[in-house]
C-alpha positions as semicolon CSV with decimal commas, in nm:
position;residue;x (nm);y (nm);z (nm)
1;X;-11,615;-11,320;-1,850
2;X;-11,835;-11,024;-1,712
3;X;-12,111;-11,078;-1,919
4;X;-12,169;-11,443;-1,787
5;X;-12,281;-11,477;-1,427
6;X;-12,215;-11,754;-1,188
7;X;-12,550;-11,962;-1,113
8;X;-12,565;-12,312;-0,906
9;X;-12,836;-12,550;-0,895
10;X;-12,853;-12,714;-0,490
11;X;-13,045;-13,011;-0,628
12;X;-12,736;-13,080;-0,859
13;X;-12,470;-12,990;-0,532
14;X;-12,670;-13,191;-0,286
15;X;-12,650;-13,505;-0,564
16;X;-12,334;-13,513;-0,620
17;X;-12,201;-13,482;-0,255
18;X;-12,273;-13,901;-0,189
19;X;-12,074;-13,933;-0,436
20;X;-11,735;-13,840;-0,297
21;X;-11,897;-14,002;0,028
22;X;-11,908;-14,347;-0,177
23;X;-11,576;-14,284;-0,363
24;X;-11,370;-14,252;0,020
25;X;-11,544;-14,549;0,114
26;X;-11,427;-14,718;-0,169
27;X;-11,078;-14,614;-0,155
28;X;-11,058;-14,729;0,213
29;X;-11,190;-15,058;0,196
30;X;-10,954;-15,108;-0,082
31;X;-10,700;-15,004;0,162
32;X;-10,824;-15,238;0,442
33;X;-10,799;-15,550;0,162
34;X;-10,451;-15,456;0,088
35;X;-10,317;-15,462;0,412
36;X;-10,477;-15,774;0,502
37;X;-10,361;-15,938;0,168
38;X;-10,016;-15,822;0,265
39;X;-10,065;-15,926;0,637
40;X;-10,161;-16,317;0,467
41;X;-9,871;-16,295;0,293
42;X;-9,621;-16,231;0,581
43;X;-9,256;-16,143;0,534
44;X;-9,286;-16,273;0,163
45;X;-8,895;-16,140;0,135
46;X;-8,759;-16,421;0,286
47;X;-8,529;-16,452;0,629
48;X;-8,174;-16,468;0,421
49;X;-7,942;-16,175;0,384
50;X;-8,103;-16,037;0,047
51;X;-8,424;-16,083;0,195
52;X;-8,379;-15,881;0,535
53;X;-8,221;-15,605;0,332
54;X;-8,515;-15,568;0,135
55;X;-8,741;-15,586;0,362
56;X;-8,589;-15,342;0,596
57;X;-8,670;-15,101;0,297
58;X;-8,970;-15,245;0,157
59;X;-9,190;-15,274;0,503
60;X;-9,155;-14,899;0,602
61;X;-9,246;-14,784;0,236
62;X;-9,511;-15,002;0,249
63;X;-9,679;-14,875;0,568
64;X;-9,634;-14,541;0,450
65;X;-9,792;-14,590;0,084
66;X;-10,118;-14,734;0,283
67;X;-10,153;-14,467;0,564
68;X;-10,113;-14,189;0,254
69;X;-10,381;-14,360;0,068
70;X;-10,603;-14,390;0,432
71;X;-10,554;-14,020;0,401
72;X;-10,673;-13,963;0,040
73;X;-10,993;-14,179;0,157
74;X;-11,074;-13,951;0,465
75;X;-10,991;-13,623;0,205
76;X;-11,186;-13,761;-0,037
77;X;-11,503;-13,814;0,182
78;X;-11,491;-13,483;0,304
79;X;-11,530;-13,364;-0,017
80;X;-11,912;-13,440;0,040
81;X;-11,908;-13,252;0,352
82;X;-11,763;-12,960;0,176
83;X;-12,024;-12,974;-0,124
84;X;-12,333;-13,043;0,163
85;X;-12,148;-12,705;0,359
86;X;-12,095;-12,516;0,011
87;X;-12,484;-12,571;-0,089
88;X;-12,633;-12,488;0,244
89;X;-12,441;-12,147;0,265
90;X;-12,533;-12,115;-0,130
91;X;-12,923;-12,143;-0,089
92;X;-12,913;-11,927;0,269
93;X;-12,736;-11,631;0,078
94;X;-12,990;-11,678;-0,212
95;X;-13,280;-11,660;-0,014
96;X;-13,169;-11,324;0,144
97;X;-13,043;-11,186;-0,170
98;X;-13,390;-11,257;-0,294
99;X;-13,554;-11,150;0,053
100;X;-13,365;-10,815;0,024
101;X;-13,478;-10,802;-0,329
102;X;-13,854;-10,830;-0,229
103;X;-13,779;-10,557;0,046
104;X;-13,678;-10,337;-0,198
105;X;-13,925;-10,413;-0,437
106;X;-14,189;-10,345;-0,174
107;X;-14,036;-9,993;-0,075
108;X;-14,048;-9,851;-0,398
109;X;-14,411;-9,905;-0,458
């Protein structure tokens, strides 16, 4: 809408950062205990035919499911460096916007 304008608070930016910090944390320790659960539990598939088949298709799935979730941790976490990054350029443009202002201000008197 042109009539509304586009306003951040830092204090609000700089809060909420930790918070994608904590959720990545959270998502990759629940990634470490579900690959050592599954590591406890061995080749739960068995060593018969049925078993071996399965696993040959399970195992690889598996593996792959975790390291895409490992990634989704690191993404999320960086998140909070984005947000930190974002709010840091944010408040050094606003400070010369308002510098520039106060130039301009003191020109015209």
């Amino acid at each position: 809408m042109p009539d509304q304008s586009l306003e951040f608070d830092l204090t609000d930016l700089y809060l909420a950062a930790p918070a994608f910090q904590r959720a990545g944390g959270e998502i990759s320790d629940a990634v470490s205990s579900a690959q050592s659960a599954l590591m406890g539990m061995g080749a739960f598939w068995g060593n018969d035919a049925p078993g071996q088949t399965f696993g040959a298709t399970y195992q690889p799935g598996q593996d792959q499911l975790l390291q895409l979730i490992a990634i989704v941790a690191g993404s999320v976490s960086g998140v909070s460096d984005a947000i930190n990054q974002m709010a840091a350029n944010y408040g050094v443009s606003e400070q010369a916007n308002v510098n520039k202002m106060r130039a301009m201000q003191q020109e015209m008197q």
